[in-house]
N, C-alpha and C positions, 0 to 999 in steps of 0.2 A: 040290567046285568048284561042282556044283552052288545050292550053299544059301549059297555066299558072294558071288555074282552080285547075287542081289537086294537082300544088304545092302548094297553097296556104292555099291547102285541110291538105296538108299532118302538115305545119307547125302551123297552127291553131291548129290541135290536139295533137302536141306536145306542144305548150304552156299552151296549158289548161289541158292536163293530164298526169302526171307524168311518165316521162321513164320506172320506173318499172312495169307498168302498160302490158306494151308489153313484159316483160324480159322472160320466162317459167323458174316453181319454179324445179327443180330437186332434187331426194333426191333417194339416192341409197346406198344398201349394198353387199359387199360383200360375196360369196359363205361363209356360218357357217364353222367355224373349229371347232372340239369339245377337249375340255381340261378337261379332268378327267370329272365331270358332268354337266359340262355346255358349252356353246358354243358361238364364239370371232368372228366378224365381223367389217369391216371396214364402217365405216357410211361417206358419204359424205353431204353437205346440198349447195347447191348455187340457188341464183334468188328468196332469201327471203328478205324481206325491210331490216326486224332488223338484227342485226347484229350475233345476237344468237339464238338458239332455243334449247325446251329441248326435247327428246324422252324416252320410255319407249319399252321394249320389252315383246311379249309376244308370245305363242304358243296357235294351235286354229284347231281342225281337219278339215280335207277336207270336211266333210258333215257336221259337224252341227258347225256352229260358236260361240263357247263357249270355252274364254279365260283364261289361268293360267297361269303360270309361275313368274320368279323374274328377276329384273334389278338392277346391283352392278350400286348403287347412289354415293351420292356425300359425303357422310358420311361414306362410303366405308362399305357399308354392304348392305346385298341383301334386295330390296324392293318389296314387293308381289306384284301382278297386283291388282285392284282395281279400282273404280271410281274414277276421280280426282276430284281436285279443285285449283284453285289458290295456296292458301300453299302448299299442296301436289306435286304442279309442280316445284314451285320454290325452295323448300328447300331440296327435295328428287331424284327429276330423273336429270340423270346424263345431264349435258349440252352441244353443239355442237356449234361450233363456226365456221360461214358461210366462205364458201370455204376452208375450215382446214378437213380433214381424220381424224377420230377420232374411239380409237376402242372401241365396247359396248360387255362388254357378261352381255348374256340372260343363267338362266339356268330352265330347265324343275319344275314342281311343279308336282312330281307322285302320291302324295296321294292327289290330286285335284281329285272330284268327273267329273272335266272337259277332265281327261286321260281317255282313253276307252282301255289302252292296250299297246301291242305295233303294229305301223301301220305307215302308212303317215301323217304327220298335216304341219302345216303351220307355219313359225317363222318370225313374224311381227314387224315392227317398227311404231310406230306412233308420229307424231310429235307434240307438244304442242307450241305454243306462250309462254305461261303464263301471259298473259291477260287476261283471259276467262277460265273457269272451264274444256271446253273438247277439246281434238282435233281438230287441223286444217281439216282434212280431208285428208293429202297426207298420205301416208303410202308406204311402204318398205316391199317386201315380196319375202321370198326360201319357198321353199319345202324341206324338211328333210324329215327321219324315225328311230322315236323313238323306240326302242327295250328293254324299260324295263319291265321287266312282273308286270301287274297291279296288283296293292294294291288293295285290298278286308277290309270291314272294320270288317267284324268276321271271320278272317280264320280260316280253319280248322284244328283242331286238331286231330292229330291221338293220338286215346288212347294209354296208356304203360299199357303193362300185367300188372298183380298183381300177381309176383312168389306165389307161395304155398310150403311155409314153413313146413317142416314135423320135431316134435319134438320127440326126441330121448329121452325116461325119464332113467334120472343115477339114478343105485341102489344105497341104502343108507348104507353107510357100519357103522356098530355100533361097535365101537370098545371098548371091555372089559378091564380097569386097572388092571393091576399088583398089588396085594397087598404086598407091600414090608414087613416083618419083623421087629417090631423096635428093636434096638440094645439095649442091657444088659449092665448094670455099667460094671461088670465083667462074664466074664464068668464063666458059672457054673460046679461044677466041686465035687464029694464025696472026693476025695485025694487029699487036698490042705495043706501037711504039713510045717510048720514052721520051721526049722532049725537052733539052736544056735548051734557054734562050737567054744571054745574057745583051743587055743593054744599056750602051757609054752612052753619056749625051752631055754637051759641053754646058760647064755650070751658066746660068743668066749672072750675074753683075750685079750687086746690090746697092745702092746708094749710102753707105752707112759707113760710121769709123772703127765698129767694132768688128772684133774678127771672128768670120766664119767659118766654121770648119766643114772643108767637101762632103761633101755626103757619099759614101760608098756606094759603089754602083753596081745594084741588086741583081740579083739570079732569080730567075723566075723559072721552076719547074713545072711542067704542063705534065698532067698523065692523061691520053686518050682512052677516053671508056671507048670499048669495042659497040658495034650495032650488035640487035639481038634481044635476044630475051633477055631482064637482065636476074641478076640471082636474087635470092633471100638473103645473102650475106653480105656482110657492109665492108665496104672498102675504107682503106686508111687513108687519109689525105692529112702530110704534116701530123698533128696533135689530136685533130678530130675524128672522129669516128661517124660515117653518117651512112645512108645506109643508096645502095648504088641505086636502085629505082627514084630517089627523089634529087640526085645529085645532077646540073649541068655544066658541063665544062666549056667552056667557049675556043675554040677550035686556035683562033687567032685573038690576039687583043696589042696594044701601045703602052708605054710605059714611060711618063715624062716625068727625067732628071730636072729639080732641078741645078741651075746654072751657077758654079763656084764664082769666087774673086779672084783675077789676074794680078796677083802681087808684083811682077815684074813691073808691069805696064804702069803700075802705080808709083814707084819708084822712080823712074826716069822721068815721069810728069813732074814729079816734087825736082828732081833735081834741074829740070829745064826752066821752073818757076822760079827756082833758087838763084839760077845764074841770072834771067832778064830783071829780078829783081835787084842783083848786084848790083846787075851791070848799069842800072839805070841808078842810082845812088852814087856812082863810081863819077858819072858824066854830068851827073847837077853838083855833086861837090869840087870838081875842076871848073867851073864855070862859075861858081860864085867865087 
């Protein structure tokens, strides 16, 4: 009787209260690994009824327990620490599914007025249902050391000199024009004689029967450009126009006629020819 007490003891309380009741819930992570600014742990979750549960990471100094940091959710972007609630748990932190490894980074939040520096804190997991607005009460907990140097929210500024400028003053140079000279029609000149020079010369004689007609006997006007400077404006000579600095005149020059035909002198030839030719016709026909 003795020994059939207790079993009766033992099976009694497993009918009336459920297995899990006795199971212990475990929840454990992994040593942090840190990846460029955050940090990758393996979470495990067994000896919870449900099948799932969600957790949230957060960091928290060793002396005073005030929490910041983020957890990369389920919408794949990092979720700030905060108060939860129901929606907050279910649509946002990332979910673990019991007896499955599952890995969570957590990364630091440095301009959280909750960083004191770099030092020791704490990097926590806490586990949610999501039936209920807060945490279960188990939690998951390393020790780290953070080392980034703390954000200040007015840092200091070192002043930049203000070089001193030393201004060099340029003299003012005034520069005088040239007063050019305007240019004259013509130059001026007391000895500007005109020169007509006409020139007869007796025609040459040409050997031929056809007749020549004299050639009139040309006028040649000379103008003497004066010495001197000579101007920028051009003198007229006859039709042309050219301009006095490139123009030579030649002072003196010859002009050779030629030589017409003396019609006279040809006529009395013919007629002196005419007669000895008669005359010699005149004196072989009396003689034969």
């Amino acid at each position: 009787m003795k020994h059939i007490l207790p079993i009766l003891f033992l099976l009694t309380t497993c009918i009336i209260f459920p297995k899990n009741v006795f199971a212990a819930i475990s929840f454990t992570i992994s040593d942090p690994v840190k990846k460029d600014d955050y940090y990758e742990v393996d979470v495990t979750l067994s000896g919870i009824s449900s099948d799932t549960a969600y957790v949230q990471g957060m960091f928290t100094s060793t002396s005073t327990p005030s929490y910041f940091g983020y957890t990369w959710g389920q919408k794949d972007d990092w979720v700030k620490y905060q108060s939860t609630n129901k929606e907050f748990i279910t649509s946002l932190l990332p979910k673990v599914n019991k007896e499955v490894t599952r890995k969570i980074w957590i990364r630091p939040d440095y301009e959280s007025k909750s960083y004191k520096g770099p030092g020791e804190y704490f990097l926590k997991l806490k586990r949610y249902t999501g039936g209920s607005d807060g945490p279960t009460g188990e939690e998951a907990v390393k020790t780290i050391i953070l080392d980034y140097p703390l954000v200040t929210d007015t840092p200091t500024e070192t002043p930049t000199p203000t070089p001193t400028i030393t201004t060099t003053s340029t003299p003012t140079i005034t520069s005088t024009p040239t007063t050019q000279s305007t240019p004259t029609a013509r130059p001026t000149s007391t000895n500007t004689p005109t020169i007509r020079v006409t020139v007869t010369s007796t025609p040459k004689s040409t050997p031929t029967s056809q007749k020549i007609s004299p050639l009139t006997s040309p006028s040649v006007e000379i103008i003497e450009i004066p010495t001197g400077t000579p101007s920028s404006q051009p003198y007229v000579l006859g039709d042309s126009t050219v301009s006095a600095a490139t123009v030579t005149v030649p002072q003196k020059f010859t002009v050779t006629k030629p030589k017409t035909v003396n019609y006279r002198n040809l006529f009395l030839i013919g007629v002196m020819v005419t007669l000895i030719s008669g005359g010699a016709l005149y004196f072989r026909h009396r003689k034969d």
